[in-house]
N, C-alpha and C positions, 0 to 999 in steps of 0.2 A: 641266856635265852631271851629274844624279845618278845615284847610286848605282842599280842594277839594285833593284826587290824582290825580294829571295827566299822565296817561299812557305816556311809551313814546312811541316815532314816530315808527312804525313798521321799520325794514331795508330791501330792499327790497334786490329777492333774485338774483345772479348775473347771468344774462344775457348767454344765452349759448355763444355768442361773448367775452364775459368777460371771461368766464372759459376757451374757447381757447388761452386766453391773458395769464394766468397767467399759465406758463409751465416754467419748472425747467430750471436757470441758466444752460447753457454750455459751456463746456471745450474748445472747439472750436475755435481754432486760427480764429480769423476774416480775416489774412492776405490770411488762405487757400481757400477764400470764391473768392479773385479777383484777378484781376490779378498782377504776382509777379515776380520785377524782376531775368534773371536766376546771382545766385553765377555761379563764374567762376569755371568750373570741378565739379561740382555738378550735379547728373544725377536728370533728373526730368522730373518728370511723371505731366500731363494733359490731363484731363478730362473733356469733352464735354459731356452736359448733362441736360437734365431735373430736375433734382434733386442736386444740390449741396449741399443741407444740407443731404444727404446723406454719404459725406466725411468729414474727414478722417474717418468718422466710426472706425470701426477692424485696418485700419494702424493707426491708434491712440494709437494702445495699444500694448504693450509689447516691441518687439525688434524694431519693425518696426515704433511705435512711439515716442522712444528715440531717435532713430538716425534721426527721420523729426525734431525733437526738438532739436538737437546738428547740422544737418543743413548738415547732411551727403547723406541728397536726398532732393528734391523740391517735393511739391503737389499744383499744380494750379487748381482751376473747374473752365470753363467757363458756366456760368448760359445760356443754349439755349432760355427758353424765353425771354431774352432781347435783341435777335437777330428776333423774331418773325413779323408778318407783320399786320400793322393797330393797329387798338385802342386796340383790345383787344390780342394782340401779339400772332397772332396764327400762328403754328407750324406744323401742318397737313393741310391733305385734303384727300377727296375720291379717291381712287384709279382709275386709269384711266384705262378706260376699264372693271368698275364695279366688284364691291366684296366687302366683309366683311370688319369692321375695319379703322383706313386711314395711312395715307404714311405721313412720315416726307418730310415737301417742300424742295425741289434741292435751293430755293431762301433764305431758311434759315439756311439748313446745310451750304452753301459753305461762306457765311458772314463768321459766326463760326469758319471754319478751316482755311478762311486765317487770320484769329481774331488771334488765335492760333499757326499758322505759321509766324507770323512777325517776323523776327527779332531771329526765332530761327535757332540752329544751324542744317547743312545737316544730320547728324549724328543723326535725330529724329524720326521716323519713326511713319507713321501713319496707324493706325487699327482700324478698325470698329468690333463691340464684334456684330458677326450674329452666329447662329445656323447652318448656313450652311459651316462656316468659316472651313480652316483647325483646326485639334484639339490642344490645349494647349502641350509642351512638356517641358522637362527638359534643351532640347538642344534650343529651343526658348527660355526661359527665360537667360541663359547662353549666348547668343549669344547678348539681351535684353539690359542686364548688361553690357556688353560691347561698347552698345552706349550712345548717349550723354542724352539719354531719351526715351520717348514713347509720343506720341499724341492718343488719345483712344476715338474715337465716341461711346457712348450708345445710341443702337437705342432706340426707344418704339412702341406702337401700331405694325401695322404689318411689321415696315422697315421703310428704306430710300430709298429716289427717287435714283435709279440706273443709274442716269446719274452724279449722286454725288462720287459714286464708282469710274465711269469710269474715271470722270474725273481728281479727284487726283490719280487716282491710286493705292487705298487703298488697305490694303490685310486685308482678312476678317481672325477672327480666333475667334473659338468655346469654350468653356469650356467645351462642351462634348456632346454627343447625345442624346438632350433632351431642351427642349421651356422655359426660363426665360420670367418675365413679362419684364423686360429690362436688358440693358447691364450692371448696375452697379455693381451687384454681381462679375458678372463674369471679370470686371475691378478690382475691388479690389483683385479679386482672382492674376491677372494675375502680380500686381503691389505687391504685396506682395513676390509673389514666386521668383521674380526679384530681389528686394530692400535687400531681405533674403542675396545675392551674392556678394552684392555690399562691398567693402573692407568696414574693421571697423564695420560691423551692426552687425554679429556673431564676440562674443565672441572668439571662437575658430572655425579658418579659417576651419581646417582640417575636422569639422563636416560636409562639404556639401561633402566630397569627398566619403564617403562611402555611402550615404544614397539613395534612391529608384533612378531608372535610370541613375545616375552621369555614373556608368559605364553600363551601357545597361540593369542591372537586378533589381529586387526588394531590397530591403535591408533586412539583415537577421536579424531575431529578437533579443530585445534587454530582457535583466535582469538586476536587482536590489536589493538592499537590502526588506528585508532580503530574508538569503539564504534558507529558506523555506517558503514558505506559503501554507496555506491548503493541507496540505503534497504534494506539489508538488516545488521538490527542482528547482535551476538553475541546468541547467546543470555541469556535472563534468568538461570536458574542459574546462568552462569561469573558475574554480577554481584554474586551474592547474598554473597558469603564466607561462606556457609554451605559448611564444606568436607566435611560429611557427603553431604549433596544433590550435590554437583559430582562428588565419586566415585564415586556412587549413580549419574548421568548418565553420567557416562565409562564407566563399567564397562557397562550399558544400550546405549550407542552403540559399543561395540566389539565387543559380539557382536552386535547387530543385523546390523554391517559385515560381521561375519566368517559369518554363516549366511546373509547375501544373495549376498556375493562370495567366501566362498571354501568352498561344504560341504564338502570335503574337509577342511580345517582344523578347521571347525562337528564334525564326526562325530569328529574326533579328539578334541576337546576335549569334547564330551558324553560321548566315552569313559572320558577322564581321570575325568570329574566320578564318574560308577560307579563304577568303579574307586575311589577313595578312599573312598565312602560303603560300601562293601562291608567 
């Protein structure tokens, strides 16, 4: 007679807590996660935030994360809930005076930014990402670049307590006219278009000098091989290597651009031109 079969043990099946456990290795500098001391003459951006594993995200990749990897910019996040208050580190509260939503506490942002101000140099300037901020420009990121860094509050919910504003003196600035669920989009956006100017990140320095607002207008369009596609060629001038006619063109196609799409730009830039001739 044989042996009985014995089934085996069923496996059981894994846990929805389990399946949140097993999520794919990442790339992720650990060091960008705490805080790090600054390299001497190294410009470096810091983020204040709900979300640190949000970063480096997109500065991770292409120009902008070889040069965090070669050590030609800093990225620090400071994690806000571990500045948070009681057991369960909370970060809000209801708005005072009643409404929707709640308000980042004034007792945990201000922990946070002198967390973030120690020790850093005057030369860092501090920015809270609101919607109501002034808007993002070519000449703020340029101007950006030229300090020793940025320090960058992402709010969430409806805001921060505005005695947190007042009392570091923060200036607010926008990515544009329209409501993010938080700041961090629009931090990445702002450290990106920065980091781009920063000497050594661009390959070829000369590329930021012609491209959309450097000089007050849009940039004029570009071609590439090849020289047709879907019967519709490059232009004859980009062919000519005549490179008097081709800047002659370029400069022609980028105010045309910039007084068709953007008069506000147009009006400022026919300003400028006054203004000089004056």
């Amino acid at each position: 007679m044989s042996d009985p079969i014995i089934p085996p043990e069923p496996v059981a099946a894994p846990s929805r807590a389990q399946g949140r456990k097993s999520i794919r290795p990442s790339a992720q500098p650990r060091e960008l996660m705490t805080p790090v001391p600054d390299l001497k003459n190294v410009w470096k951006a810091q983020v204040i935030t709900l979300l640190p594993g949000a970063f480096p995200g997109i500065l991770g990749e292409s120009l902008t994360g070889k040069a965090l990897q070669d050590g030609l910019w800093q990225l620090e996040t400071l994690d806000l809930r571990s500045f948070g208050i009681g057991k369960h580190r909370n970060v809000d509260d209801t708005p005072a005076g009643g409404g929707a939503g709640m308000v980042l506490r004034a007792d945990v942002i201000g922990p946070a930014i002198q967390s973030a101000q120690a020790g850093a140099p005057q030369n860092r300037p501090l920015f809270y990402l609101s919607p109501r901020g002034r808007p993002m420009t070519q000449q703020m990121m340029q101007d950006l670049a030229r300090a020793d860094g940025v320090t960058l509050l992402c709010g969430r919910f409806e805001g921060v307590d505005q005695r947190v504003l007042d009392h570091f003196g923060m200036q607010e600035v926008s990515l544009g006219d329209f409501v993010l669920t938080g700041g961090e989009i629009a931090a990445q956006a702002l450290i990106d278009a920065t980091v781009r100017l920063l000497p050594g990140v661009l390959g070829n320095a000369s590329s930021t000098e012609e491209e959309s607002f450097s000089a007050g207008l849009l940039e004029h369009p570009q071609y590439t091989r090849p020289a047709v596609w879907n019967d519709h060629p490059i232009p004859e001038v980009l062919m000519s290597g005549h490179h008097g006619r081709i800047a002659q063109w370029r400069r022609e196609q980028s105010e045309n651009l910039t007084r068709i799409r953007r008069p506000d730009l147009w009006a400022a830039y026919q300003s400028g031109k006054d203004d000089d001739r004056a």
